[in-house]
C-alpha positions, 0 to 999 in steps of 0.5 A, a space after each residue: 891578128 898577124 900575116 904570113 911571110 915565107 910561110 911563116 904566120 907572123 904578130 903585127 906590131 900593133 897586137 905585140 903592142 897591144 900584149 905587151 901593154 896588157 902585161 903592164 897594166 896595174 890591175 893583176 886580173 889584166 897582168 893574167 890575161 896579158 900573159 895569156 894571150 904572151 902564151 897564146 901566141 908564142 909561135 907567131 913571135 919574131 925572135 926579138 919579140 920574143 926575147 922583148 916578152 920574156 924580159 918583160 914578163 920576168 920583170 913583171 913576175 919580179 914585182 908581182 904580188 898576186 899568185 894567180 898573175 904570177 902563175 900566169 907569167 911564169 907560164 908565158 915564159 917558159 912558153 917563151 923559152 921554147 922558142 929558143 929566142 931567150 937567153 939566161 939574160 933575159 930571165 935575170 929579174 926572176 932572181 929578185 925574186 924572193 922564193 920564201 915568200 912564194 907558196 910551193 908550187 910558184 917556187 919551183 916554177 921560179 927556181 926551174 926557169 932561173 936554172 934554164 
């Protein structure tokens, strides 16, 4: 799934493709798995690709209408966020977001990676 240069294990294109396509695709239940394996794979990032995931995930997060992808999404992010490859920039869909319409513990999650 990735190959190591200077030490470093790195994601080929062809799998961060593959994640970044799963995060888009229409069924919630793929959405999830897509941030899943965002998540799984955090430390094999390239700084761009990085940064790439965190903006797609929050404008994922900005349109979903399931908790459970949500939940997933906001996940991969602040897994993202670790990596010190994403800006506030990169975060901003998550303030489409509408917190009252979110059940208490997405909210939270929501509001603590919009104050990051």
């Amino acid at each position: 799934m990735g190959y190591v240069t200077k030490g470093c294990f790195n994601l080929r294109s062809h799998d961060f493709i593959a994640i970044a396509r799963m995060i888009l695709q229409t069924e919630a239940h793929a959405r999830e798995r897509g941030a899943d394996e965002a998540s799984d794979h955090v430390g094999a990032y390239t700084s761009a690709q990085a940064s790439a995931l965190a903006t797609l995930l929050a404008a994922t997060a900005a349109a979903e209408k399931e908790n459970a992808a949500l939940e997933a999404e906001l996940h991969a992010i602040t897994e993202l966020t670790s990596t010190g490859c994403v800006d506030l920039d990169h975060l901003s869909p998550l303030h489409e977001i509408v917190l009252s319409d979110l059940p208490s513990q997405l909210r939270d999650h929501v509001s603590d990676l919009r104050e990051r």
